[in-house]
DOFI-497370 format. One record per residue (C-alpha): residue number from 0; z, x, y. Coordinates in steps of 0.05 Angstrom, whole numbers, plus 5000, padded with zeros to 4 digits. Layout:
# DOFI-497370
- NUM Z X Y
...
//
This chain:
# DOFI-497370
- 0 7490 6591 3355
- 1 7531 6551 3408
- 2 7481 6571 3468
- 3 7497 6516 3523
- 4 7581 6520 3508
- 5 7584 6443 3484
- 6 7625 6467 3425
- 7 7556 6445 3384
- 8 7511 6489 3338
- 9 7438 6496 3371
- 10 7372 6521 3344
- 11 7343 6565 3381
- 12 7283 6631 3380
- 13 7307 6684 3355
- 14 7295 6763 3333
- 15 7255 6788 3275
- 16 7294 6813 3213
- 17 7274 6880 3233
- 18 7291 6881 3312
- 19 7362 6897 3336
- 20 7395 6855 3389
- 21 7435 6880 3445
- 22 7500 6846 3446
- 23 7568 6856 3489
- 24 7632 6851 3444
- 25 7674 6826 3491
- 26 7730 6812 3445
- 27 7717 6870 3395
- 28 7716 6828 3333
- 29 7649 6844 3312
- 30 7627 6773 3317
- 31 7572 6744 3357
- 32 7595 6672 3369
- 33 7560 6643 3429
- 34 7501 6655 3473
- 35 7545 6706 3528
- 36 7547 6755 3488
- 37 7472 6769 3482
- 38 7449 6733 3545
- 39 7468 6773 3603
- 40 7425 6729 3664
- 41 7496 6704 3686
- 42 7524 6768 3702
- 43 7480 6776 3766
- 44 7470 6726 3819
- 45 7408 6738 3836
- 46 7383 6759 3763
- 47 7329 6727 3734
- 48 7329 6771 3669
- 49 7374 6798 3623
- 50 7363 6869 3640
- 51 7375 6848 3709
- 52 7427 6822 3696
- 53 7467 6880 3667
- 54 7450 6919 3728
- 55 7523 6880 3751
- 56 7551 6932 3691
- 57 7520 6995 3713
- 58 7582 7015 3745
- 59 7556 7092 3756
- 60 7495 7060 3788
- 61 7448 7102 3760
- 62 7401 7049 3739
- 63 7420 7058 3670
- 64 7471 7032 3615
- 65 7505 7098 3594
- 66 7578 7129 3576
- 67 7588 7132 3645
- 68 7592 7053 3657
- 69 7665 7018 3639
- 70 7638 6969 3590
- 71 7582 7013 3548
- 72 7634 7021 3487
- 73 7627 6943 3486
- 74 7563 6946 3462
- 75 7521 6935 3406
- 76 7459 6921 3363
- 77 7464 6865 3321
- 78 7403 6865 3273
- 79 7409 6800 3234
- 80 7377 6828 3169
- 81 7374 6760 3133
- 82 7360 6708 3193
- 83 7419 6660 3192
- 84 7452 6663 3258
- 85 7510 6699 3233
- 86 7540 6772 3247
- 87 7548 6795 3164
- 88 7569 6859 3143
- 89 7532 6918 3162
- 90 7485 6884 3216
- 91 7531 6906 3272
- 92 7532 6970 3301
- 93 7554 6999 3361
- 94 7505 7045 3414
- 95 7539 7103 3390
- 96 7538 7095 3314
- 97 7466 7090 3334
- 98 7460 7153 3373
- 99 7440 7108 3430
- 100 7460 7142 3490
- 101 7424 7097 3549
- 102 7389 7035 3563
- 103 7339 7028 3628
- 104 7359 6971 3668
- 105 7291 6970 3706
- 106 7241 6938 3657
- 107 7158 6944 3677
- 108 7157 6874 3693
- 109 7098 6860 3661
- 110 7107 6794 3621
- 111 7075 6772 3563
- 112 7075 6714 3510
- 113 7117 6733 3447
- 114 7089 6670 3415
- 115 7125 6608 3368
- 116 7194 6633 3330
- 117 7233 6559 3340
- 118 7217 6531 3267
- 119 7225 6463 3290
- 120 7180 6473 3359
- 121 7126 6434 3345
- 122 7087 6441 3413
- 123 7044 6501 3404
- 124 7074 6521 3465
- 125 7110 6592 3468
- 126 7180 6590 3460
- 127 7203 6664 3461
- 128 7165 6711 3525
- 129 7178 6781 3548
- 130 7196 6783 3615
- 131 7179 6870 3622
- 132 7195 6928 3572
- 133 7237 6986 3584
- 134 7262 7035 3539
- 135 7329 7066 3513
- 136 7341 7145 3496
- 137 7379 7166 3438
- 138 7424 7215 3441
- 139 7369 7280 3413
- 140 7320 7256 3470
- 141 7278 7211 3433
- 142 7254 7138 3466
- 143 7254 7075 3437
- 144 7223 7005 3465
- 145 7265 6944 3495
- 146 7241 6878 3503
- 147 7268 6839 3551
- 148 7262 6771 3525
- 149 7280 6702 3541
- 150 7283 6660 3482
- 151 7285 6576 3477
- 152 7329 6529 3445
- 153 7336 6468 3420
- 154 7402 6431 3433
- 155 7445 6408 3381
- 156 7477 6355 3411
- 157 7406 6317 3420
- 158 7380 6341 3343
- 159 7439 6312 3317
- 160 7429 6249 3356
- 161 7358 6242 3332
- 162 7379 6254 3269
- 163 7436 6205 3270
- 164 7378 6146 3302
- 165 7335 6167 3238
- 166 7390 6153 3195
- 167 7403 6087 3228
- 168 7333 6072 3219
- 169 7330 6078 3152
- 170 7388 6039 3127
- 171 7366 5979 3180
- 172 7303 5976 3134
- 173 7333 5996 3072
- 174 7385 5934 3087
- 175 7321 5888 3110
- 176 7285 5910 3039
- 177 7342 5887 3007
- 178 7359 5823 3040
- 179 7280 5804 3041
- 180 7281 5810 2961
- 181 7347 5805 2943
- 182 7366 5737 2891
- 183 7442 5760 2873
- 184 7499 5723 2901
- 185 7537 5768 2947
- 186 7604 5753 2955
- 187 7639 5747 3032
- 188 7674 5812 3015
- 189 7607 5854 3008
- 190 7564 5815 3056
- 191 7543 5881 3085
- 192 7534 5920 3018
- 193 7475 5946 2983
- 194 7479 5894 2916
- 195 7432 5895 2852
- 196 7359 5871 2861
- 197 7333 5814 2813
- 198 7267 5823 2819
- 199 7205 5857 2794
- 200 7183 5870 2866
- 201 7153 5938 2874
- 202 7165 5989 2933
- 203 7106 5986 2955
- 204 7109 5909 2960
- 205 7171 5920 2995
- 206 7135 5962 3049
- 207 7087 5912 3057
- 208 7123 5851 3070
- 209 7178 5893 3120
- 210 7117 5907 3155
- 211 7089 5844 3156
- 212 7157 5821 3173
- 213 7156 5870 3234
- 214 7085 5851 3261
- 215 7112 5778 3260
- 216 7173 5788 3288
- 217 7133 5837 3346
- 218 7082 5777 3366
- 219 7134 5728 3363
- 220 7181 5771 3414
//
């Protein structure tokens, strides 16, 4: 999910397979593409949640997300069954297919830790806490729980420049392996190319002598 609108994919907390998440279709596609239409902190100047807010959409002003505000036929619950970030068939549905007839805006306030969801957070710390609960009524008078959440994320721009100094890593030692034990010609035209290895040199005698090689070249700097 594009969270930070760099054009780039980021990783970020996210839902269980069995919660729903309240989204805004703004452009009635059925698609959930970036982070505004499920982050709704932006809306509100002086928000600091999401159900806050959407209190700049509660155009009746009743304190509540109902058929009487503009936008409510905008939204939606997106309950991404299988986990992958995208909106597949029958995950999306709207408030009214789901009998849904109002949200609370006014959550308890009473935070809590919602604990580790980011696969690659490797921290301990939290990366997903609920900011209050509320609740929504459906349509036969029956209640249901929200969570007002705040999820982390990881951005992809930096992953994918770790990821890209990784990979630059390893071919600067793969190359030094290979020049270190190397006894084939190499011709001017594939000076920089991988070419065979004539020797009976194991890898892990390779790993020792780049390593060597590195603590040398460390003390001499």
């Amino acid at each position: 999910m594009d969270v930070n609108f760099d054009g780039i994919q980021d990783k970020m907390a996210w839902a269980g397979n069995d919660d729903g998440v309240l989204v805004w279709d703004k452009d009635h596609n059925h698609q959930i593409t970036d982070a505004s239409e499920f982050g709704f902190q932006t809306l509100k100047v002086d928000a600091q949640t999401d159900l806050e807010g959407l209190q700049a959409l509660d155009t009746n002003g009743n304190g509540l997300l109902d058929a009487g505000d503009d936008k409510f036929a905008e939204f939606a619950v997106w309950q991404d069954a299988n986990g992958n970030g995208k909106t597949d068939a029958n995950e999306f549905k709207t408030l009214s297919e789901l009998n849904i007839a109002s949200i609370n805006l006014k959550s308890d306030g009473q935070m809590r830790d919602a604990g580790t969801l980011l696969a690659s957070s490797g921290s301990g710390e939290s990366d997903a806490v609920v900011m209050g609960n509320a609740a929504f009524t459906r349509t036969d008078g029956s209640t249901g729980l929200v969570a007002d959440a705040m999820l982390a994320y990881e951005p992809g721009r930096v992953a994918a420049a770790e990821a890209d100094a990784q990979v630059a890593e390893v071919v600067r030692q793969a190359l030094l392996f290979n020049q270190m034990c190397n006894t084939a010609p190499v011709s001017d035209a594939a000076a920089l190319a991988f070419v065979p290895i004539e020797t009976d040199v194991t890898v892990q005698d390779l790993l020792a002598t780049a390593s060597e090689a590195s603590h040398q070249t460390l003390q001499a700097a």
